[in-house]
C-alpha positions as CSV (number, residue, x, y, z in Angstrom):
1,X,-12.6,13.3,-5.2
2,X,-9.2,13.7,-7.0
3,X,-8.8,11.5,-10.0
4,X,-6.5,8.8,-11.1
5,X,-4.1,11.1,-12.5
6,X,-3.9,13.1,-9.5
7,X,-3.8,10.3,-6.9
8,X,-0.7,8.6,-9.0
9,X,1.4,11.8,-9.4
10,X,1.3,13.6,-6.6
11,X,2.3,10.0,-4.8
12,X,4.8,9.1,-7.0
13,X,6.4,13.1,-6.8
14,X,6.2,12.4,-2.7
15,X,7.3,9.1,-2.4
16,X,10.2,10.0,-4.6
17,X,11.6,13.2,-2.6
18,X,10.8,10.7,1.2
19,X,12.9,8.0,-0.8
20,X,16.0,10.5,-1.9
21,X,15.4,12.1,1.4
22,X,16.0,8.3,3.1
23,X,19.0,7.8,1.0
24,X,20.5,11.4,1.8
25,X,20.3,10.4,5.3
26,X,21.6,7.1,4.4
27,X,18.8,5.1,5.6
28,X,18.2,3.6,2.3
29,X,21.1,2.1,-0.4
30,X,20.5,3.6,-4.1
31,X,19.3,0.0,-5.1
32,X,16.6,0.7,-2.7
33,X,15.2,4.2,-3.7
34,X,13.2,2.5,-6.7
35,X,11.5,-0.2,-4.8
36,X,10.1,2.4,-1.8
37,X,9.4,5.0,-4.5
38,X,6.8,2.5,-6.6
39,X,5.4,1.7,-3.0
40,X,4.5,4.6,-2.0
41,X,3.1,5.0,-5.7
42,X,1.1,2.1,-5.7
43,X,0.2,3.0,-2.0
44,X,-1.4,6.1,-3.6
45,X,-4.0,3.9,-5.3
46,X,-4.4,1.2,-3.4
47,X,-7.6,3.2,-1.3
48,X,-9.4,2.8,-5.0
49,X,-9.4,-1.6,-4.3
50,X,-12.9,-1.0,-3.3
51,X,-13.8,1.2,-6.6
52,X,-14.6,-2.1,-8.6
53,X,-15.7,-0.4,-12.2
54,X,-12.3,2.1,-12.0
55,X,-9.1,1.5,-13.6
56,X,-7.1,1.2,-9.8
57,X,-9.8,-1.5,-8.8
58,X,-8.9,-4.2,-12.0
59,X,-5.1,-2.7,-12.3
60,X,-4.9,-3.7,-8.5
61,X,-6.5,-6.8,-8.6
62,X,-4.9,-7.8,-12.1
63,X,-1.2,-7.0,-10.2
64,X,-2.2,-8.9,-7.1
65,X,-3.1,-12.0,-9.7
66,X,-0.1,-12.0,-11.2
67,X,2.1,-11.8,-8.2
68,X,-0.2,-14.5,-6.2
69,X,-0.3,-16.8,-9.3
70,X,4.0,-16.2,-9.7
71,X,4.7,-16.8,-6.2
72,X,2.6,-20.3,-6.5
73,X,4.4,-21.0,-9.6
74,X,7.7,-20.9,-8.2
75,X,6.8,-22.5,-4.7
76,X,5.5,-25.8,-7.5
77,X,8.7,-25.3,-9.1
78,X,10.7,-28.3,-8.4
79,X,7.3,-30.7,-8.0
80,X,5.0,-30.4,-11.5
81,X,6.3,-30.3,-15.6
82,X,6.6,-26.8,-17.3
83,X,2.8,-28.2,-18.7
84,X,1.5,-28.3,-15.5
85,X,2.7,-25.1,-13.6
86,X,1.2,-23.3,-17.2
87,X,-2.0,-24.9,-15.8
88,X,-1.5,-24.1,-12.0
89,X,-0.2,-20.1,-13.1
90,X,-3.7,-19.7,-15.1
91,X,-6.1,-21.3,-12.6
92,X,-4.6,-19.1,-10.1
93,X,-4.5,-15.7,-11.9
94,X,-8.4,-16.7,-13.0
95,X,-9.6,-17.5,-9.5
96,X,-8.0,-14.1,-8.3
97,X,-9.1,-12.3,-10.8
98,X,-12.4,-12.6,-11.8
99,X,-13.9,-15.4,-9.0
100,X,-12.3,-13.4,-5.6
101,X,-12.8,-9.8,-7.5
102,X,-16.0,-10.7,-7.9
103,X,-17.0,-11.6,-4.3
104,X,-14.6,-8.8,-3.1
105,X,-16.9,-6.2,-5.3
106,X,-20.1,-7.8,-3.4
107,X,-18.8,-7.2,-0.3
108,X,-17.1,-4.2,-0.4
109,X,-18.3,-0.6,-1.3
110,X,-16.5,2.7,-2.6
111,X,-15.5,5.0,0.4
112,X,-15.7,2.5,3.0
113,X,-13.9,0.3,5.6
114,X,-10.3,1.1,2.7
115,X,-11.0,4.8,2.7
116,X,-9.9,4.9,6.7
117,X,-6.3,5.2,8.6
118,X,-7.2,2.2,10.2
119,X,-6.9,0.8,6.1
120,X,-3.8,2.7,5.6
121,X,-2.0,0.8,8.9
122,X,-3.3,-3.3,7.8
123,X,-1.8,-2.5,4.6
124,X,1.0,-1.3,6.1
125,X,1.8,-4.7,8.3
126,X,0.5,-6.3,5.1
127,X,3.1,-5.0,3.1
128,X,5.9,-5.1,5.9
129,X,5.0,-9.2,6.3
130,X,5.1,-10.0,2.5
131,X,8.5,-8.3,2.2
132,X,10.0,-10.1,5.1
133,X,8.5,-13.4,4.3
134,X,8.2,-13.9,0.7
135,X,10.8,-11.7,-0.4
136,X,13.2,-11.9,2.3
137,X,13.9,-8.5,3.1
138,X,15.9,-7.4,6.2
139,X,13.5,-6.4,9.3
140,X,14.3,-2.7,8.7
141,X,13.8,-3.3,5.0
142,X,10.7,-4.5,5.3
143,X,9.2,-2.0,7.6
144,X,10.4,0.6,5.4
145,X,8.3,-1.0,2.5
146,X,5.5,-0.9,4.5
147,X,5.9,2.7,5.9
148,X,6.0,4.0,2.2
149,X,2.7,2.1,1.0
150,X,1.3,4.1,4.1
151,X,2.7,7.2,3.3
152,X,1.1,6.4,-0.1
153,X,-1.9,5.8,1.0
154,X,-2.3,8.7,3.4
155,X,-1.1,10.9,0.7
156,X,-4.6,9.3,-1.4
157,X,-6.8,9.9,1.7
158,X,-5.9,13.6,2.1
159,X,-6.3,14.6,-1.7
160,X,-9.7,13.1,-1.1
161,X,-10.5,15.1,1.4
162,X,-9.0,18.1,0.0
163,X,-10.9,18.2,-3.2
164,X,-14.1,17.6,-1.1
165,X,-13.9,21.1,-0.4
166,X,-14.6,23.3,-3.8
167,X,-12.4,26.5,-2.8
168,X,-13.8,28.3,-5.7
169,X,-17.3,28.4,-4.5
170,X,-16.6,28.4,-1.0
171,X,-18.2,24.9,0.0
172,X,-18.5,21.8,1.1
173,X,-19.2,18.5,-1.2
174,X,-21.2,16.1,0.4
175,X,-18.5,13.7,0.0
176,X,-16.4,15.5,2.7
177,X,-15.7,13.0,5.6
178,X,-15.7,10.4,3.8
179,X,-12.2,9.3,2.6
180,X,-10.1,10.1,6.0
181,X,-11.5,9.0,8.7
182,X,-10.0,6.6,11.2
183,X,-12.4,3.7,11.1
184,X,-15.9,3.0,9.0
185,X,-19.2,3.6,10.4
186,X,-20.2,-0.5,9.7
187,X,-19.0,-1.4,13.0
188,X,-18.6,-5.0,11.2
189,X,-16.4,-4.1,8.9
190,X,-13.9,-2.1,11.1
191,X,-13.9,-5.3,13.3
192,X,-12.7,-7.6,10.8
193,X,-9.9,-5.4,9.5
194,X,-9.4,-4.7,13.3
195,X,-8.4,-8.7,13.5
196,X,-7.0,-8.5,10.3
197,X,-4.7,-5.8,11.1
198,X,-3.4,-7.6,15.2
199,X,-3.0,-10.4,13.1
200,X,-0.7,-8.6,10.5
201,X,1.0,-6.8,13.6
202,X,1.5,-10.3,15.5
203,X,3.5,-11.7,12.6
204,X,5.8,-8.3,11.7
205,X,9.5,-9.1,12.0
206,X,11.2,-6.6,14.9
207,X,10.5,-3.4,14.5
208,X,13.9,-2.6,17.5
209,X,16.3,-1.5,13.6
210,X,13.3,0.2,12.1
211,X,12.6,2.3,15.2
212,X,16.1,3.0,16.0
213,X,17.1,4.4,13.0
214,X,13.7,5.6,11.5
215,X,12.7,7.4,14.6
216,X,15.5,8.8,15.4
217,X,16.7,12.2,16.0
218,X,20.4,11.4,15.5
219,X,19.6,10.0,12.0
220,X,18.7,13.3,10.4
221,X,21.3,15.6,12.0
222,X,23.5,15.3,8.7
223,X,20.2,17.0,6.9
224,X,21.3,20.2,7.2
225,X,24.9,19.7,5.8
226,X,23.5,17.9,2.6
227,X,20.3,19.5,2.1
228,X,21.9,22.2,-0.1
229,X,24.9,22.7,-2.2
């Protein structure tokens, strides 16, 4: 299994070049480069959620505090005192935190149901519906946010994979097969995310801008002129 280090590199040196390569195409604006770059960085650690003792598993859930307990804040705004949304900021990061981490750590275990593409794709309509609906991205913005916290994410499932096979030695770990793979083998599990994930799909904004302009051929004809010098 490739460590921390790894994982957040190699994501964050491949999410950058896909980013410059989107706004060399001019599919992304230079404001947007940034955002889709950390993406697809923290999409390369996102597989680790599920590794509750590692320093991905409480930076994750820490983040995802934070943000929860900020949004909440500022949907109170104009209702409570400055007193009272101090109160309602700290009950929410601690119930996140500590209370949901903990129940999420019960029920979850390393190299499962997150270590599949089926995973990688729910956090992808995840990401794709809290862009367009809390943050108000466009449709095509959105689904590009989402794309590069699977790219991310795919990027973590193959280094697993890669360093479950010890080239020196000529072998295979036992671990092999065990970070990409398309669903889990706790058929209960994969049904849940299954849900989880239709219902993520059900509530994506349209996908006509993304498709048309990410999918196409046309789009990456001017490669060639600007690749090099």
């Amino acid at each position: 299994m490739a460590n921390f280090k790894t994982h957040i590199s190699v994501a964050a040196a491949l999410s950058g070049c896909l980013a410059t390569g989107f706004l060399g195409v001019e599919v992304a604006s230079p404001r947007d480069v940034g955002l889709y770059f950390a993406l697809g960085t923290l999409g390369g650690i996102l597989p680790d959620i599920d590794a509750h003792k590692s320093i991905p598993g409480r930076m994750l859930f820490s983040f995802f505090a934070m943000v929860l307990a900020f949004l909440t804040l500022f949907s109170r705004a104009s209702v409570y005192s400055i007193a009272e949304l101090s109160i309602v900021w700290l009950v929410t990061y601690v119930v996140v935190r500590y209370i949901i981490f903990q129940m999420f750590a019960r029920l979850t275990v390393h190299r499962g149901i997150f270590h599949s593409i089926l995973a990688a794709v729910f956090f992808w309509l995840l990401t794709t519906d809290i862009a367009y609906y809390v943050f108000k991205l466009s449709p095509l913005g959105s689904w590009l946010s989402g794309l590069f916290v699977f790219f991310g994410y795919l990027i973590h499932l193959i280094l697993d994979e890669i360093y479950s096979v010890d080239l020196i030695g000529i072998k295979i770990k036992r671990s092999f097969g065990t970070a990409l793979k398309i669903i889990s083998t706790n058929m209960r599990s994969t049904a849940l995310l299954f849900l989880a994930t239709m219902l993520m799909f059900y509530m994506t904004p349209s996908a006509e801008k993304f498709v048309r302009t990410v999918l196409s051929f046309d789009t990456y004809k001017s490669v060639k002129v600007k690749l090099l010098p």
